[in-house]
N, C-alpha and C positions, 0 to 999 in steps of 0.2 A: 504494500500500500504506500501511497506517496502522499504525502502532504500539499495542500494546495498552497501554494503562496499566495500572501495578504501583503496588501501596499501599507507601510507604516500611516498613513492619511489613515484607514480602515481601523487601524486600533485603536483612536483616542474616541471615545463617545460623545464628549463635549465638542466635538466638531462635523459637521455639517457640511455636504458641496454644495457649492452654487455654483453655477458657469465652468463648472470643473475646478475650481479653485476651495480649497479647506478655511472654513469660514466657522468660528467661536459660535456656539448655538448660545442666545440672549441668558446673561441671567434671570431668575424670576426679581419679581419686585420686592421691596425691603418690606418683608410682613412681621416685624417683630411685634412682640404684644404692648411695647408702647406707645409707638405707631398706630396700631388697631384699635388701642383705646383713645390715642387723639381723633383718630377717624371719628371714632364711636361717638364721643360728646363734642365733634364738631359741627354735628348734625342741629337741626335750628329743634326739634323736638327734644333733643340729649336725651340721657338713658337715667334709671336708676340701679338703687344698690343691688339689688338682686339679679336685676336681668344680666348689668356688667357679670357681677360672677356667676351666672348661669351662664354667660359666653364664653369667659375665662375657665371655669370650671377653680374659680378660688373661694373662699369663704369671705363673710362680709369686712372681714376686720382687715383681709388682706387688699380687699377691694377698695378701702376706705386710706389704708396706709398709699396705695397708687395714688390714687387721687393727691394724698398731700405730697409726696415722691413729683406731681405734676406741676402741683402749685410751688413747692419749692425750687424746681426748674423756671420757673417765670409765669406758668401758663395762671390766667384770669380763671377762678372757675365759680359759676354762679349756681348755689343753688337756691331752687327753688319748690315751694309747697303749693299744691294745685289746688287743695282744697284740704277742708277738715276731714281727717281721716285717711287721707291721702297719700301716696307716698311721694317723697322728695324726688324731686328732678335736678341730674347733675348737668351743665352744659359749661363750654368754655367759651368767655367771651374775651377775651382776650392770650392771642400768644406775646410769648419771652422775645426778646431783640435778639438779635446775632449772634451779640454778644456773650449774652445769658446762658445760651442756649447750651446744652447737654448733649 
């Protein structure tokens, strides 16, 4: 039995031909979970304590230490109570300068 030869191009998986030429396949997009929670309460509805760590899969205390981990980075975060009985809505209204930033 003989072995088939493979072009070195053929062995990296991170690469891709186009036009016949070996081309970097994209990386994915920066999904970390702080990221995902700026997403989350940049939303004009924002989220509360439960849902974030229902998304997170964290408990509330962890959920609540993020939040100050946010604000400590600069981020504005407003909350708000929609009614009596109700539960608090977290949103950010304002982000950290450049400078600030983490």
């Amino acid at each position: 039995m003989t072995k088939a030869k493979t072009s070195p191009q053929s062995q990296n998986p991170s690469e891709r031909k186009v036009d016949g030429k070996a081309q970097p396949t994209p990386k994915p997009a920066n999904t970390t979970k702080k990221a995902q929670l700026i997403s989350l309460l940049s939303k004009t509805a924002g989220s509360d304590i439960v849902g974030i760590s229902n998304r997170f899969g964290w408990l509330p205390h962890t959920t609540r230490a993020a939040l100050t981990r946010l604000r400590q980075a600069g981020y504005e975060i407003s909350c708000e109570k929609t009614g009596k009985g109700k539960v608090s809505k977290y949103r950010i209204t304002g982000a950290p300068s450049v400078q600030n930033a983490r």
